[in-house]
Backbone as ProteinMPNN parsed JSONL, in Angstrom:
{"seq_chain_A": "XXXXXXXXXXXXXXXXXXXXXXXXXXXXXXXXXXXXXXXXXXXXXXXXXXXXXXXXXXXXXXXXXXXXXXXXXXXXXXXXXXXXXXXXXXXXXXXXXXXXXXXXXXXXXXXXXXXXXXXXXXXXXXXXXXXXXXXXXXXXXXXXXXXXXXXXXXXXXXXXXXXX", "coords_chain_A": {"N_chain_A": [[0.826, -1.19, 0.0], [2.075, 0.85, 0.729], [3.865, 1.49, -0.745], [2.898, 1.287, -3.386], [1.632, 3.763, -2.999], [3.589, 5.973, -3.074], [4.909, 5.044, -5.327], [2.573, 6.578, -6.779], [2.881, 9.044, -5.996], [5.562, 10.133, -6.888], [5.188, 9.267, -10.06], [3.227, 11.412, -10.4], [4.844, 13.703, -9.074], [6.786, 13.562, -11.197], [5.432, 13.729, -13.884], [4.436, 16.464, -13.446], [7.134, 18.127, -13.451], [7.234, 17.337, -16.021], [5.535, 18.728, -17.508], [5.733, 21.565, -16.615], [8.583, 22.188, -17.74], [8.075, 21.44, -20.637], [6.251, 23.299, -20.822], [7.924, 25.925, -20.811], [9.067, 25.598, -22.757], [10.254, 27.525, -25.695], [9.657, 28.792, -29.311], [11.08, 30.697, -32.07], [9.914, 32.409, -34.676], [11.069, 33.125, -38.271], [10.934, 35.067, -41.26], [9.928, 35.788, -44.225], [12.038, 37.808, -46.206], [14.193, 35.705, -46.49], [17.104, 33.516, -46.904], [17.605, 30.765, -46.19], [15.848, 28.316, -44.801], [14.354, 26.369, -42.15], [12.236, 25.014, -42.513], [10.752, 24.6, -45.286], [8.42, 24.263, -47.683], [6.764, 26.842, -46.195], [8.281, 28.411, -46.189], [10.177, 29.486, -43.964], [11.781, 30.081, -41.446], [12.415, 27.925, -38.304], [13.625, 28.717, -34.801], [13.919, 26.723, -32.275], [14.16, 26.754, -28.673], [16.209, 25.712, -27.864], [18.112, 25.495, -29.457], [18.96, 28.359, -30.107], [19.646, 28.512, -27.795], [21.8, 27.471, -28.029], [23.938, 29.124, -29.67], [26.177, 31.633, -29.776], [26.301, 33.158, -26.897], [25.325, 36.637, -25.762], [25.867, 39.904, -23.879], [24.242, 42.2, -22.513], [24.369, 44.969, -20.389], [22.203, 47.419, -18.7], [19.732, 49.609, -18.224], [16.246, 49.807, -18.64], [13.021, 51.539, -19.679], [11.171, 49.987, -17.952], [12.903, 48.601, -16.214], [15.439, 48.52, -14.089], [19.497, 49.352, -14.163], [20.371, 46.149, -15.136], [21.428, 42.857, -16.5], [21.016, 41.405, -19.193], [20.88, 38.047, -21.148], [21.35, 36.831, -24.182], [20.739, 36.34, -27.46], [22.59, 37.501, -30.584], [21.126, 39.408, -32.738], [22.048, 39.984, -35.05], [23.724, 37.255, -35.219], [20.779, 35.755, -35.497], [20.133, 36.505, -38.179], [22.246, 36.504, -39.637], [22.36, 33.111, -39.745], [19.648, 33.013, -41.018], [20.112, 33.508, -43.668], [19.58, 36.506, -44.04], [17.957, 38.756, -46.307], [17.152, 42.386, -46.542], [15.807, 45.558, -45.406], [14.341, 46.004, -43.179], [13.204, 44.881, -39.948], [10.641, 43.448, -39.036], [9.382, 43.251, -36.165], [7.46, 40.832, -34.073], [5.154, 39.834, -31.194], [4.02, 37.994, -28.95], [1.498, 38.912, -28.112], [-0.178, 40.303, -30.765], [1.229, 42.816, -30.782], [3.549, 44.456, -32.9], [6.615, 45.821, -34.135], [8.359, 48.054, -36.572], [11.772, 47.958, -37.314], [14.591, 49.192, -38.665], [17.063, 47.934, -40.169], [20.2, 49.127, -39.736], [19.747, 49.783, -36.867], [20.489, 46.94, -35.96], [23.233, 46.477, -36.556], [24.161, 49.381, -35.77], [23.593, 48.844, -33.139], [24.304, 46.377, -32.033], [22.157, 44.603, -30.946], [20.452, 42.34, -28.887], [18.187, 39.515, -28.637], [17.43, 39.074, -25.57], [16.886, 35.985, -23.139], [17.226, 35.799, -20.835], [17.279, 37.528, -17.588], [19.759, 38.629, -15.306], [20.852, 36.396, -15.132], [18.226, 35.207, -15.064], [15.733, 32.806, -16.336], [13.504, 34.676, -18.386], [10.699, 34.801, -18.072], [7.071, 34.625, -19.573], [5.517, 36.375, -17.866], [7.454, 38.308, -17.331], [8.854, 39.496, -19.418], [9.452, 37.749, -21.056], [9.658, 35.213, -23.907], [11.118, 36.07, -25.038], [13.432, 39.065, -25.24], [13.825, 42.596, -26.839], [16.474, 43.706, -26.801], [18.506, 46.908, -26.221], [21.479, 48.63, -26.127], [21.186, 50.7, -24.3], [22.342, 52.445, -21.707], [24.886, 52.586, -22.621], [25.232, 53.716, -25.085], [24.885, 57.026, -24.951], [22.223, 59.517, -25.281], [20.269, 58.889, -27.154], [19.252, 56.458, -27.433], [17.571, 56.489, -24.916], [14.401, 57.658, -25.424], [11.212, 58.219, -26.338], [11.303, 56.854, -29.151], [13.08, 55.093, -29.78], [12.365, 53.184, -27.187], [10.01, 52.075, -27.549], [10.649, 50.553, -29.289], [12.098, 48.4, -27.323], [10.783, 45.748, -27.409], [8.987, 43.236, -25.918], [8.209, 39.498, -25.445], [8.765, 38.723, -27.935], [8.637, 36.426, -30.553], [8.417, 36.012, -33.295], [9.953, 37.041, -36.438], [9.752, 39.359, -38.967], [11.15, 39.566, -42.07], [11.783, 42.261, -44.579]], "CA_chain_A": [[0.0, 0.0, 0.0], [2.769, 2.527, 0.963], [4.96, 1.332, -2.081], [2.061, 2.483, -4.243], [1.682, 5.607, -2.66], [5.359, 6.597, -3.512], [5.184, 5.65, -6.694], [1.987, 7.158, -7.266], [3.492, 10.545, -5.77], [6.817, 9.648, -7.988], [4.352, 9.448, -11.271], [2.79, 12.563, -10.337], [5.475, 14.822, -9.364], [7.381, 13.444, -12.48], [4.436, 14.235, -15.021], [4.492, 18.147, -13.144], [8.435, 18.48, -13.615], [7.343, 17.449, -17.744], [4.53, 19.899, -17.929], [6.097, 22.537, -16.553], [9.834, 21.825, -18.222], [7.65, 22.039, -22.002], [5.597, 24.842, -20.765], [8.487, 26.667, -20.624], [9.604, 26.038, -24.338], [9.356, 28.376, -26.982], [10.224, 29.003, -30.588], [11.057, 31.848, -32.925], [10.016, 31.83, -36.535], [11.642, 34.182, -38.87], [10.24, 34.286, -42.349], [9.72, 37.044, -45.206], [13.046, 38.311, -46.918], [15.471, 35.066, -46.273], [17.416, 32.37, -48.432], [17.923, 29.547, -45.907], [14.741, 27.511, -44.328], [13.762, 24.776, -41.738], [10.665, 24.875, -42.924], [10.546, 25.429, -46.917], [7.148, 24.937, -47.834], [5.763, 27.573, -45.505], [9.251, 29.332, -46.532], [10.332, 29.796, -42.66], [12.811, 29.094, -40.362], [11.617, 28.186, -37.197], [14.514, 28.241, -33.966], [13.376, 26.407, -30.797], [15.052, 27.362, -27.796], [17.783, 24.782, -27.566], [18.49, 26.079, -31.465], [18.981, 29.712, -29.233], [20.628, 28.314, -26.469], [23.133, 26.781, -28.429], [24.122, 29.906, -30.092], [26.548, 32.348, -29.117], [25.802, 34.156, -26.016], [25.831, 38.232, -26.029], [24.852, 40.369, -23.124], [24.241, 43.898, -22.448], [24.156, 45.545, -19.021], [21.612, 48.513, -18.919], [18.343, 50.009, -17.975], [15.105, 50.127, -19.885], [11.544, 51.855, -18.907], [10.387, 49.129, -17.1], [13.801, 48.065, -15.043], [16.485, 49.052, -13.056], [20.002, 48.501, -14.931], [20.285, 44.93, -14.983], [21.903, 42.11, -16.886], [20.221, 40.518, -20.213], [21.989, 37.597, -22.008], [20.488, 36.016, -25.758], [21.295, 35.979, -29.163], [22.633, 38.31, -30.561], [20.137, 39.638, -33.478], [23.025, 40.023, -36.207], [23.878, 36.046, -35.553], [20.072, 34.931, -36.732], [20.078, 37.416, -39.385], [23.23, 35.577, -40.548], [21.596, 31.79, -39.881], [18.717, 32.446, -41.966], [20.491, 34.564, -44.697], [18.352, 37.573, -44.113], [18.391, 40.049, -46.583], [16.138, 43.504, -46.158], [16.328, 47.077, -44.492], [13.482, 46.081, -41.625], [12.978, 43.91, -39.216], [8.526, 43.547, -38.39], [9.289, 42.326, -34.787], [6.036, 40.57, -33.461], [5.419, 39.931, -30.03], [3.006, 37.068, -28.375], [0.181, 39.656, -28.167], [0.332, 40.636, -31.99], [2.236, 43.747, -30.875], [4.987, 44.784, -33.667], [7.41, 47.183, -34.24], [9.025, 47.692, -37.521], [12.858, 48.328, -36.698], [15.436, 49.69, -39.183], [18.417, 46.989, -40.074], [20.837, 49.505, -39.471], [20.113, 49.239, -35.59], [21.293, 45.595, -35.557], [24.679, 46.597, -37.027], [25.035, 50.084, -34.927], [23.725, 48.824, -31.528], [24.485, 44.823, -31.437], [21.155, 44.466, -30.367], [20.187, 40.779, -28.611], [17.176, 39.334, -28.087], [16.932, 38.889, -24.488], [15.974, 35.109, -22.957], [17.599, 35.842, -19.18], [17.558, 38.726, -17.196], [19.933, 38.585, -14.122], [21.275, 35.062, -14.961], [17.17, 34.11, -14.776], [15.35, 32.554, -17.584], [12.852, 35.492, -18.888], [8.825, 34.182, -18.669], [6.051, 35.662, -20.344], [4.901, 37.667, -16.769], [8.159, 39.405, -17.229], [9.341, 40.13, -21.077], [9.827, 36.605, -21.824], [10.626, 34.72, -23.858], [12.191, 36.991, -26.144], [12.995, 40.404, -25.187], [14.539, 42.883, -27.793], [17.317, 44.899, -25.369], [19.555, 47.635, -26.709], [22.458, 49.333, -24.914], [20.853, 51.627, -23.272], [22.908, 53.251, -21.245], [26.266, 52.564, -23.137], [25.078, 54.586, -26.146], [23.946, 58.154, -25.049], [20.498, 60.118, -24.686], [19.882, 59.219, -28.511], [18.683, 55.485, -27.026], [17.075, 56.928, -24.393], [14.051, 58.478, -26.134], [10.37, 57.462, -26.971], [11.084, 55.956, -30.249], [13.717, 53.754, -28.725], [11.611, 52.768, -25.967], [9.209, 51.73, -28.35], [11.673, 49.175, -30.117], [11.972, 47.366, -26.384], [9.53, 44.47, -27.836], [9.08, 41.7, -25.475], [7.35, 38.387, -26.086], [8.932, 38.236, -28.903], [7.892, 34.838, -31.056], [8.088, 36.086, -34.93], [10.518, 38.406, -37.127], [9.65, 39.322, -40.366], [12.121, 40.295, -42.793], [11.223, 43.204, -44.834]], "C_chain_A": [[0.876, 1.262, 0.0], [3.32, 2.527, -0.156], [3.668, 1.737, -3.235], [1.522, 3.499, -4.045], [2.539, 6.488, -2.974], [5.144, 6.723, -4.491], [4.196, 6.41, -7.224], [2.15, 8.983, -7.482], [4.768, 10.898, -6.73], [6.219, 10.207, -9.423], [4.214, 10.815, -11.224], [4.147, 13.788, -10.102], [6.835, 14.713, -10.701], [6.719, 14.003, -13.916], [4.314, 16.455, -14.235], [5.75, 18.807, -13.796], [8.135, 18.526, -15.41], [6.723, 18.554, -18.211], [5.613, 21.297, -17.799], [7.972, 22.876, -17.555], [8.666, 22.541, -20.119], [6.711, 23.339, -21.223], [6.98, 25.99, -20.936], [9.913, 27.045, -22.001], [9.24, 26.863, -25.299], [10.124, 28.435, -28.371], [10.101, 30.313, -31.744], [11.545, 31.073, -34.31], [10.425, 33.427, -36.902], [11.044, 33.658, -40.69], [10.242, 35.821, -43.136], [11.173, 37.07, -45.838], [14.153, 37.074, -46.579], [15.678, 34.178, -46.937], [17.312, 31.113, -47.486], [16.533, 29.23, -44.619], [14.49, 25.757, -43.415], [12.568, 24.079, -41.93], [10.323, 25.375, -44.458], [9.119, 25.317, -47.6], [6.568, 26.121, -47.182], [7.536, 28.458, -46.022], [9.373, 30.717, -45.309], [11.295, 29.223, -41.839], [12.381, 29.426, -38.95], [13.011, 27.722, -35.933], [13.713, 27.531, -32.538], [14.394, 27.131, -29.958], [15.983, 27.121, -27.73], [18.347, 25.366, -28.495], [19.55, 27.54, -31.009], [19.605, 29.559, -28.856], [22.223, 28.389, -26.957], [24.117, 28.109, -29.089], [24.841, 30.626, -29.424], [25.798, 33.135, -28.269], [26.301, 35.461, -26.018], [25.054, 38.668, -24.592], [25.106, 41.945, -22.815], [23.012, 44.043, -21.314], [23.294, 46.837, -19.155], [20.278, 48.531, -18.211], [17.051, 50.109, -18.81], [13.998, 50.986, -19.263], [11.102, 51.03, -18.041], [11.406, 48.536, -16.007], [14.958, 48.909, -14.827], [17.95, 48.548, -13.962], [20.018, 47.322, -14.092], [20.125, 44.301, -16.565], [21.267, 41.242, -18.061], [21.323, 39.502, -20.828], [21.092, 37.021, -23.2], [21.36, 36.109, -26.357], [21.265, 37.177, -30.236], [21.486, 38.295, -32.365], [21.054, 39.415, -35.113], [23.112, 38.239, -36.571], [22.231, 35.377, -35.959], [19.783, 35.406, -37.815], [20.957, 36.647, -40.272], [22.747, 34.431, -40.86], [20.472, 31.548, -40.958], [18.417, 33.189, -43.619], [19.372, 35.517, -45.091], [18.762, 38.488, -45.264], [17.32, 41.141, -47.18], [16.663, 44.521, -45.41], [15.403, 46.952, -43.38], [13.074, 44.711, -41.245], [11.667, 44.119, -38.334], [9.169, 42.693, -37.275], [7.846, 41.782, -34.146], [5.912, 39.776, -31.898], [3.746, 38.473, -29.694], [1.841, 37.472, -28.674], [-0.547, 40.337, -29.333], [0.45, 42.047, -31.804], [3.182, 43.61, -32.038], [4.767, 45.72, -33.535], [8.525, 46.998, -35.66], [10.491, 48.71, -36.968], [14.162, 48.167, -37.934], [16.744, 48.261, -39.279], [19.47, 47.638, -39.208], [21.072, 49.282, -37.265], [20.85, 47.726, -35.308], [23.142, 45.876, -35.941], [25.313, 47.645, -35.85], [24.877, 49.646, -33.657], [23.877, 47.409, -31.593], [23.284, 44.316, -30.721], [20.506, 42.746, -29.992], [19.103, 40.655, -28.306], [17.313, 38.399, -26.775], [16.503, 37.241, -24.193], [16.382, 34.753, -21.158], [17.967, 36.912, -18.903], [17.93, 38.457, -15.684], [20.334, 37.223, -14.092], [19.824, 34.338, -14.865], [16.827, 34.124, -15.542], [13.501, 33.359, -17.631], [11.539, 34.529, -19.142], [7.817, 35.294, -18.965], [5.291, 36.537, -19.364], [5.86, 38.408, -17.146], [8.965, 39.09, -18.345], [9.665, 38.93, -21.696], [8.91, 35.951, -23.058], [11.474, 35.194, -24.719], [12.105, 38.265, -25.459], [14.12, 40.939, -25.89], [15.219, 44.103, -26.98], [18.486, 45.562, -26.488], [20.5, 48.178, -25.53], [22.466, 50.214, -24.332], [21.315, 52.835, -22.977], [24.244, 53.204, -21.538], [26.046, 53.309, -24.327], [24.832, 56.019, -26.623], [22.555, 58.183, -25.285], [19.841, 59.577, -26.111], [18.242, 57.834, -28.042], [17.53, 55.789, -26.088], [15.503, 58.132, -24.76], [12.096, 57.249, -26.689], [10.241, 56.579, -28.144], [12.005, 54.838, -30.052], [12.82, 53.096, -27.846], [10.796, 51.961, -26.994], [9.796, 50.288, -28.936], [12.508, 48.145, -28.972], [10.867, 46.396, -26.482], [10.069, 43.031, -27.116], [7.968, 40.771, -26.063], [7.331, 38.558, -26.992], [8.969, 36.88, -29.538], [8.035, 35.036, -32.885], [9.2, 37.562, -35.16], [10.34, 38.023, -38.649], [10.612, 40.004, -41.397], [11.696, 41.11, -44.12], [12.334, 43.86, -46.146]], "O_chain_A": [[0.61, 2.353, -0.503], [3.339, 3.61, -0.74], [3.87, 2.757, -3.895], [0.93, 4.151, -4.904], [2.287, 7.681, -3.141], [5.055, 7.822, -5.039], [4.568, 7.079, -8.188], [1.842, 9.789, -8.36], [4.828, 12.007, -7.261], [6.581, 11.277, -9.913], [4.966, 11.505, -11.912], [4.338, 14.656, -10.952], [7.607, 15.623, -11.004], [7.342, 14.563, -14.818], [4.094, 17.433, -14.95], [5.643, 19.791, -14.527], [8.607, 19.429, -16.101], [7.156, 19.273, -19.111], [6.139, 21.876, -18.75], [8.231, 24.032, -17.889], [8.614, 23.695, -20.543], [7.061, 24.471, -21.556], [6.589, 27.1, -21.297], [10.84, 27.828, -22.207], [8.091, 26.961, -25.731], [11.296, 28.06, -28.376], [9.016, 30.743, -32.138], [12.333, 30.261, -34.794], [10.255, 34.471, -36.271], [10.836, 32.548, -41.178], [10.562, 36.852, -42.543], [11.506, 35.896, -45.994], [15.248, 37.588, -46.347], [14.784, 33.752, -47.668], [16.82, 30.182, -48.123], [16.398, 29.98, -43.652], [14.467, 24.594, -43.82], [12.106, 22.982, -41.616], [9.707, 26.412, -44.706], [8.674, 26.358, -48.083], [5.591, 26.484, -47.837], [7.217, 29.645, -46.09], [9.072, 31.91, -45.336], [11.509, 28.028, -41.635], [12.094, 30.516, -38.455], [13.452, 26.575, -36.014], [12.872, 28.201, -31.938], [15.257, 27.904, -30.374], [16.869, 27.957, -27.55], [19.406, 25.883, -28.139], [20.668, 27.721, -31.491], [20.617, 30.201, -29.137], [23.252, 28.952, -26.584], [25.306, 27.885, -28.865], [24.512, 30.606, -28.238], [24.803, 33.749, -28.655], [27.501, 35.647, -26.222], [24.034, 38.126, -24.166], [26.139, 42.604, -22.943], [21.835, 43.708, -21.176], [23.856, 47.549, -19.987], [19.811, 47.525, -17.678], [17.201, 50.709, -19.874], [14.179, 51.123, -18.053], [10.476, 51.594, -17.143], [10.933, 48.026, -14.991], [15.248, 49.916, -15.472], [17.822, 47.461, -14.524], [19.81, 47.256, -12.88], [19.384, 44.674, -17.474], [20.975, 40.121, -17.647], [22.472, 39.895, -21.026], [19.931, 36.776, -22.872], [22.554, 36.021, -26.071], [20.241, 37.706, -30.666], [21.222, 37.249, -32.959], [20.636, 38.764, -36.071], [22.773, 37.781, -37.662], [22.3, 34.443, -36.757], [19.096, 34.71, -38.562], [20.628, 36.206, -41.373], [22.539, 34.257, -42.061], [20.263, 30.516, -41.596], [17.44, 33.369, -44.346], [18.558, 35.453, -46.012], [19.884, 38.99, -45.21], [16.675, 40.847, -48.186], [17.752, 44.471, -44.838], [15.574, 47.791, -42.495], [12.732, 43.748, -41.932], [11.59, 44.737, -37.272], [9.454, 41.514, -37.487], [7.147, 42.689, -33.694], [6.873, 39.057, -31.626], [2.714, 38.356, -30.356], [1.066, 36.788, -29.342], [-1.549, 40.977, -29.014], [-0.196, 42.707, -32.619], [3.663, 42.482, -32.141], [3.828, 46.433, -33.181], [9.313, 46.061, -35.786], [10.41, 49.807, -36.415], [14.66, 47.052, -38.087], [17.165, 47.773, -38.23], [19.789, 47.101, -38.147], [22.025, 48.866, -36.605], [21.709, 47.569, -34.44], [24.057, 45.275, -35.378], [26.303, 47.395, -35.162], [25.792, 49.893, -32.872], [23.147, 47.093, -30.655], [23.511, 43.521, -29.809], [20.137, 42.048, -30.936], [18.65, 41.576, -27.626], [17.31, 37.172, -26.866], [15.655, 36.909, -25.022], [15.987, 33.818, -20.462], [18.813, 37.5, -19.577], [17.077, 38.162, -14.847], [20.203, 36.699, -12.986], [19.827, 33.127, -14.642], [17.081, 35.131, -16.203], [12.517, 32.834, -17.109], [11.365, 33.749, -20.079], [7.811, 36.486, -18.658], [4.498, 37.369, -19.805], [5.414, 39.514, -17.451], [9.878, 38.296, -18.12], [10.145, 38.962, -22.828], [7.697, 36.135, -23.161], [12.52, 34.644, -25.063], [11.013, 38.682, -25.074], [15.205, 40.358, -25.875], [14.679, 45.149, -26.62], [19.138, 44.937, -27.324], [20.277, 48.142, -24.319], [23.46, 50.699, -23.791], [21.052, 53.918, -23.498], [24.958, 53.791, -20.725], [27.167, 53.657, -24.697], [24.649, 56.413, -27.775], [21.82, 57.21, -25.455], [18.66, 59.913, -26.189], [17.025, 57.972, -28.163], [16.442, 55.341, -26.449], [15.557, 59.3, -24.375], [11.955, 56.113, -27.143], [9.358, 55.729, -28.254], [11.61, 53.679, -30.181], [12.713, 51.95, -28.282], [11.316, 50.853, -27.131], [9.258, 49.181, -28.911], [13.326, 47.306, -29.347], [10.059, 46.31, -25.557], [10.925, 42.193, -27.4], [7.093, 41.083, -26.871], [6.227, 38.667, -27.525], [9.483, 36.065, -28.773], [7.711, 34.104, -33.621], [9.297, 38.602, -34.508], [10.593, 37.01, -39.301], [10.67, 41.232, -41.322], [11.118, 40.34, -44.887], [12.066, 44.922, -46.708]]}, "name": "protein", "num_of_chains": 1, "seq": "XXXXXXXXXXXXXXXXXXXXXXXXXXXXXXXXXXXXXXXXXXXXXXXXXXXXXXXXXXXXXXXXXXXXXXXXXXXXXXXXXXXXXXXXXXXXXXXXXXXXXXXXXXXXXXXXXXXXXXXXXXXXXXXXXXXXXXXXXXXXXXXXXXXXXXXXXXXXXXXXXXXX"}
């Protein structure tokens, strides 16, 4: 009786650890203006996270509207631009909520701009800007960053870039 109580508790908090483990996957598709595809019928490349993970890490220390400075690390925006041979002058960022923001190439070149998937060494969830968030340098760049139309081009729950 007790030995199937264990394992029944075993089962159960094993099936929680799975749920919550995939709940906490996500994937960015990129699609419009690019030559190379994981997905060529729908003519899309779609990264999961691990895809992300695996990827050089970039991070940039700074402040935004909504936080205090503090620590972002991702990918940097230039390296999937390269991966899915982007080529265009804008980047339609789209966001979980179908928020976009259409955002100039040139920013990825002058500010190194990363998309965000840990803030503070913690892994970024969709209460707080996850699982993408699009972070510039803030406060390493001057007042230029600093500025409503910047602010504007802080797009979290990011999930989709369209190339333009």
């Amino acid at each position: 009786m007790l030995s199937t109580l264990i394992r029944t508790l075993a089962l159960a908090l094993f099936a929680l650890i799975a749920a919550q483990t995939s709940a906490l996957a996500f994937t960015l598709e990129v699609s419009g203006n690019i030559s190379h595809y994981t997905d060529a019928a729908n003519k899309r490349y779609v990264f999961s996270d691990r895809d992300l993970f695996a990827m050089p890490v970039h991070s940039i220390s700074t402040s935004t509207s909504w936080t205090p400075r503090r620590k972002f690390d991702g990918v940097a925006v230039a390296d999937i631009l390269k991966k899915v041979g982007a080529k265009g002058h804008t980047l339609s960022m789209h966001a979980l909520n179908d928020y976009y923001i259409d955002i100039p190439l040139s920013d990825v070149e002058h500010y190194n701009i990363i998309l965000a998937y840990k803030m503070d060494g913690e892994m970024l969830k969709i209460r707080n800007f996850g699982p993408l968030f699009l972070v510039y340098p803030r406060d390493d760049s001057g007042p230029e960053l600093n500025s409503p139309l910047y602010n504007s081009r802080f797009i979290w729950q990011v999930n989709r870039i369209v190339i333009k």
